[in-house]
N, C-alpha and C positions, 0 to 999 in steps of 0.2 A: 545823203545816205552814207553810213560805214556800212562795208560789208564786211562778214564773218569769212572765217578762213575757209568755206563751203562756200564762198561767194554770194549766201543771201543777205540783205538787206538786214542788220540787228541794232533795231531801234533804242535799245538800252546803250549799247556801247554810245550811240550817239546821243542819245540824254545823259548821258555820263558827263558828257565833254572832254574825256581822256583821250580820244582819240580826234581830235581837232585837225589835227594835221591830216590825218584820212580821209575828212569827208568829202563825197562829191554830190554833185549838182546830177538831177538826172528827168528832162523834161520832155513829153512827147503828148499826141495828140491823139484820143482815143473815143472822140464825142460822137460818133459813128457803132464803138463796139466795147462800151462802158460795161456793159453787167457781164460781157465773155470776160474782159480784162479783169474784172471785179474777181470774179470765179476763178480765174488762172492764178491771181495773186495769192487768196484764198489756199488754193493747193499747194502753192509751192511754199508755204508759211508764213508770208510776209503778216505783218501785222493790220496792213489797209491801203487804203488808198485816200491822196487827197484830191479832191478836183476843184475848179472853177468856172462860172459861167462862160461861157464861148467867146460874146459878147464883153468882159471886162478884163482890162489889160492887167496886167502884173503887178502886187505890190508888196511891197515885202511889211511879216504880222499878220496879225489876224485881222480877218475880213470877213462881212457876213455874206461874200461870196464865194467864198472859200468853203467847199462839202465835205467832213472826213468822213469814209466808209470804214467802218472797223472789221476785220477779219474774227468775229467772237469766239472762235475756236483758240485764239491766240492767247498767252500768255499773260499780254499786256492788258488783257480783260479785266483781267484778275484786280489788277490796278484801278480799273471803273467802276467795277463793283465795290468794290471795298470802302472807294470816296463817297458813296452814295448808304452806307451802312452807318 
């Protein structure tokens, strides 16, 4: 993740790649209280969440164990919508 100078999470600067030198790594474990987490992220404007099964280990790329949740109030919607028009 880059974060914004408000300290949220701004997925565009990070699809950007201008700020490469910024990003960090940020992993924890939520498989217990996923749709409170969902909801919290939600509010605070992040654009989603990604998650993975419990059960499979780490791999870097896409995997079809790999879940994104999109925040659809977010901006970045705008972007999914549009690919689909």
């Amino acid at each position: 993740m880059v974060l914004s100078v408000d300290g949220v999470s701004d997925f565009n600067a990070l699809h950007s790649r201008k700020h490469d030198d910024e990003v960090q790594f940020c992993a924890f474990n939520v498989a217990r209280s996923g749709l409170t987490c969902s909801g919290r992220a939600c509010r605070l404007g992040l654009e989603g969440l990604v998650s993975k099964h419990l059960d499979r280990p780490y791999q870097g790329g896409r995997s079809k164990h790999w879940v994104k949740v999109k925040n659809r109030k977010h901006p970045a919607m705008e972007r999914v919508i549009e690919a689909f028009r």
